[in-house]
N, C-alpha and C positions, 0 to 999 in steps of 0.2 A: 509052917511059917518059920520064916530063919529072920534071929534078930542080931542087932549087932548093940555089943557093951550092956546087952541084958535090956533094952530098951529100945533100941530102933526098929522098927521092922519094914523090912525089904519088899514094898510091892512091886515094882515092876524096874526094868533098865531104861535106862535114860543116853546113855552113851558111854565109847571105850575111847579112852587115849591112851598116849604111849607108856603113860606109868600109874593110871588110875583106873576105874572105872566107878562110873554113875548111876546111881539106881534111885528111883523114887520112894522115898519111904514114910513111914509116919512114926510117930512120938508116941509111943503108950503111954507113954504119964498124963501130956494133956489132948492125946489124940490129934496134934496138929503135922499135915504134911510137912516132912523136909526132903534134902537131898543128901544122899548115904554118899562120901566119896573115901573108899574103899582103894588102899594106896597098896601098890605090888612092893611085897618085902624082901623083893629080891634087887630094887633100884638102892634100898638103906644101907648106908655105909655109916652115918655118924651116930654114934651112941649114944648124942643127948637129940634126936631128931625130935623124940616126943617134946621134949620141952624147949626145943626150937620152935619148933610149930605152934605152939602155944602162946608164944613169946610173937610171933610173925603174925596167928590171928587177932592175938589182941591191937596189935599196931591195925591191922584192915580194919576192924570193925571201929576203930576213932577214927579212923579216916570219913564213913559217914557217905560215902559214893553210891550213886543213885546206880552204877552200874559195875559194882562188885557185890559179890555174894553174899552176906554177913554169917559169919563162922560160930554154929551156936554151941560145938561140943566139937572135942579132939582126945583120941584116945586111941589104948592098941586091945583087943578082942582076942580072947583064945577060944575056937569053936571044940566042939566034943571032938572031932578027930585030930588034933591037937594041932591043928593051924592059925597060927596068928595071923591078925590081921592090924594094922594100923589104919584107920577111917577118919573123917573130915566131914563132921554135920552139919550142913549150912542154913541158912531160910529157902521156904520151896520157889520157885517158880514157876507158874502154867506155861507151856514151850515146848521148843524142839531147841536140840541142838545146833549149829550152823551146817553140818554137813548135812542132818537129816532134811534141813530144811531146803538146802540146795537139790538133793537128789529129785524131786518130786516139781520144783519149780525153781525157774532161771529167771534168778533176779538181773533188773534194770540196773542202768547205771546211778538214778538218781537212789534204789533201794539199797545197791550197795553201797552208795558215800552215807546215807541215814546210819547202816552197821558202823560202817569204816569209824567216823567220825565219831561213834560213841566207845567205840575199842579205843581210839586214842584216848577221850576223855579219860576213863578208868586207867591206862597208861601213862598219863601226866601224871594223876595225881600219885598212882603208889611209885612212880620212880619219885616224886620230889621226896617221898618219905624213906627212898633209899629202898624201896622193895621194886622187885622185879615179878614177873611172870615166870620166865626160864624154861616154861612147854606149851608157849600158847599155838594153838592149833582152833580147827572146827569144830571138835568136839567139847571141847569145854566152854566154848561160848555157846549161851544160849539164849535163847531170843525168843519171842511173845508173840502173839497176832499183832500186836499192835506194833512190831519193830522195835519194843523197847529192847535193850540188851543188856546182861551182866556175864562178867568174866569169873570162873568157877576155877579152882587149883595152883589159886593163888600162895608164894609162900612157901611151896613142897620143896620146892628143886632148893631155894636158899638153905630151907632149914637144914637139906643134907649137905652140908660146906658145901654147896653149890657145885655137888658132883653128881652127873649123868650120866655113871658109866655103869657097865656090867647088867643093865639092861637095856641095850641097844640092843644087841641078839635079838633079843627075844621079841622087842617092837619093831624089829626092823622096817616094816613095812610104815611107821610114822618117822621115818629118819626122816623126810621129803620135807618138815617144818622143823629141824636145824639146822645150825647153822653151822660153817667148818671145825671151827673150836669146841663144839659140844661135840660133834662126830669123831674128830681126834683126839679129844683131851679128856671128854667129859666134863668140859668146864663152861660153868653157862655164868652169864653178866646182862646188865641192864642190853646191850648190841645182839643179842640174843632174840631179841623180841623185836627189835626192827627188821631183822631177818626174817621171821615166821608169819610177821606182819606183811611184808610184802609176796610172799609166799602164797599166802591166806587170797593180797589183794589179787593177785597175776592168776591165782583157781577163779574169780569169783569174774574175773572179766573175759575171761579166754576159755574157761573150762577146760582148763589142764594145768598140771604142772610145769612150771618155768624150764626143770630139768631133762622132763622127760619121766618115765621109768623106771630105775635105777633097780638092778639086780641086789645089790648087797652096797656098805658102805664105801668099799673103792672106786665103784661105778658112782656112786653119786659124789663124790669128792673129785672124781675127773673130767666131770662133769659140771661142778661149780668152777674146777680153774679153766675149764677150755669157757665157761661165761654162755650167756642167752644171745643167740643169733636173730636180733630182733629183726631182719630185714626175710625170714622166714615167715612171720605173725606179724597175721593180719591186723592193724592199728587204725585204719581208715574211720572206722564206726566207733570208737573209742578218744575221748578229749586228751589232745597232748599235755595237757598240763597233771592231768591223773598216771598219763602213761610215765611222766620224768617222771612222778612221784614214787610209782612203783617202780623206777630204773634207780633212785637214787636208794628207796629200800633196801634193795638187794647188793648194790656196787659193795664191792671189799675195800674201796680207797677212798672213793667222798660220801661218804652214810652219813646219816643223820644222828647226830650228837643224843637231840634230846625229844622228845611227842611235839615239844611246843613248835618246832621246827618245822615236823611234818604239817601239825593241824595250819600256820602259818601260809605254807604251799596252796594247802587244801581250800583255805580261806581266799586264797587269788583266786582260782577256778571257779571256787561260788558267789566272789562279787563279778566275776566277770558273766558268769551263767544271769547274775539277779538283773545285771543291767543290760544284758542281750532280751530278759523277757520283759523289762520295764522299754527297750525301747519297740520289740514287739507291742506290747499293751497301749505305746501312744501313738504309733502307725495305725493297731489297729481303731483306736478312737479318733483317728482323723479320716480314717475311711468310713468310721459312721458319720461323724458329722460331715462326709463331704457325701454323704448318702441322704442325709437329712436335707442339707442344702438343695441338693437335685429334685428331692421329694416337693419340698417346699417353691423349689424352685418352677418346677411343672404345674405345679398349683395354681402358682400365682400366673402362670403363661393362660393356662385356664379362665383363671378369672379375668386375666386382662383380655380376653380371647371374647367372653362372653361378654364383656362391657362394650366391646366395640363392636358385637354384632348388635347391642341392644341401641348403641348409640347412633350405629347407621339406621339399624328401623327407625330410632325418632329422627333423624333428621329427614331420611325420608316421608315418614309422615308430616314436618314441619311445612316442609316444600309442596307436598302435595296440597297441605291446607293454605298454601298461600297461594298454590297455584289457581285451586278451587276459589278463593276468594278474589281474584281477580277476575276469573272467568265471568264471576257473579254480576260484579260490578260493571 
């Protein structure tokens, strides 16, 4: 068994991202699961990162968000062969990843606006408290059976002065969820996370990459400024007003300031989705009641059907006894 800071112990992996990796673990002191998030110390550049991050969990955990991790321990770990380690223990979640989750089943559109819109949520609120993401991708968001979702690795990238560099190498293959300025500069800001955001959204409706492939970082940078050839992909099956949303994601010139902005867009589309099914639901009760009518309506042809065959037998009887009574006379 391998434990981490003499007290975590590592049962199983949960997911990798570009600067962490996830592991399911439990707590020997009171044997409750958490998540071990085990930080590469090869992205650390600032020298008080530990007590940045410290300083960064305690702001998330008053924030009090039904969809961020709550950070219950931060610290750095020296194993016997004398490898540090800096790790992030948070509360557990029963889940999959977002990528793990996608691999195996291809979410709807209404499944991926329930994700979408709860990524924003957790995005309002730690930009208004001036914290960012800075590597949100599908691996650290995780998600439930029941679609609930919380964002995990929150906090890392600021605490290192908000530099991303000297592990890109090595991640290379997650360069595809940054954005130009983290790719060049290593510099990530709150515009950082509307990028990976729309990134995130463009994999989850299209099942691919906006970019394509990208061999190494130049290819994908020439690739962001040559831009998405959207008359290539296919949009037909997809609601325009999701599609701008992911077009304004991505744009390098009119992007979205702030989350409240996006969920705003996102809030047109589903008053517009709630009142296309409200006026479904009163078409379709007007072809019940115009079914009902018709029922009711045959009915009554019925019965007026059979009053007047009964009506001609009595008059025909009436006549016949008047006729009979004539006869008599």
């Amino acid at each position: 068994m391998v434990y981490i800071g003499k007290r975590y112990e590592i049962v199983e992996e949960i997911g990798r991202c570009s600067n962490s990796c996830l592991y399911k673990g439990r707590d020997s002191y009171d044997k409750q699961l958490v998540i071990i998030n085990i930080i590469d110390k090869g992205i650390i550049r600032s020298e008080k990162f530990i007590s940045n991050l410290i300083d960064e969990s305690t702001s998330i955990n008053e924030i009090n968000s039904p969809n961020i991790l709550k950070v219950k321990d931060v610290g750095m770990d020296k194993l016997e062969n004398g490898t540090e380690l800096y790790y992030v223990i948070s509360e557990y979640m029963e889940g999959s990843t977002l990528n793990q989750l996608t691999k195996f089943h291809k979410l709807n559109i209404d499944e991926i606006i329930i994700i979408f819109r709860q990524i924003l949520n957790a995005l309002e609120v730690i930009h208004s408290y001036d914290i960012y993401h800075g590597c949100l991708q599908p691996s650290n968001i995780i998600i439930d059976e029941g679609y609930n979702v919380k964002l995990s690795n929150i906090g890392i990238i600021k605490s290192n002065n908000k530099i991303f560099n000297n592990g890109i190498k090595k991640f290379s293959k997650n360069l595809k969820y940054m954005c130009p300025h983290q790719i060049c500069l290593g510099y990530t800001d709150k515009s950082s996370d509307f990028h990976a955001l729309g990134v995130i959204l463009f994999e989850l409706i299209f099942g691919e990459h906006p970019y394509g492939e990208a061999k190494n970082e130049e290819d994908i940078i020439r690739r962001m400024d040559k831009g998405i050839c959207w008359k290539q992909i296919d949009t037909e099956k997809s609601p325009e007003k999701i599609i701008n949303i992911v077009k304004k994601l991505l744009s390098r010139k009119h992007r979205y300031q702030t989350p409240q902005e996006v969920i705003i867009d996102l809030s047109e589309y589903l008053y517009e989705v709630e009142n296309i099914c409200e006026k479904d639901e009163e078409n379709k009760n007007i072809e019940q009641d115009l079914a009902v009518y018709k029922d009711e309506h045959i009915k009554n042809n019925k019965h007026i059907h059979r009053f007047s065959k009964f009506a001609a037998l009595g008059a025909i009887a009436i006549a016949s006894f008047l006729v009979l009574g004539m006869t008599i006379n």
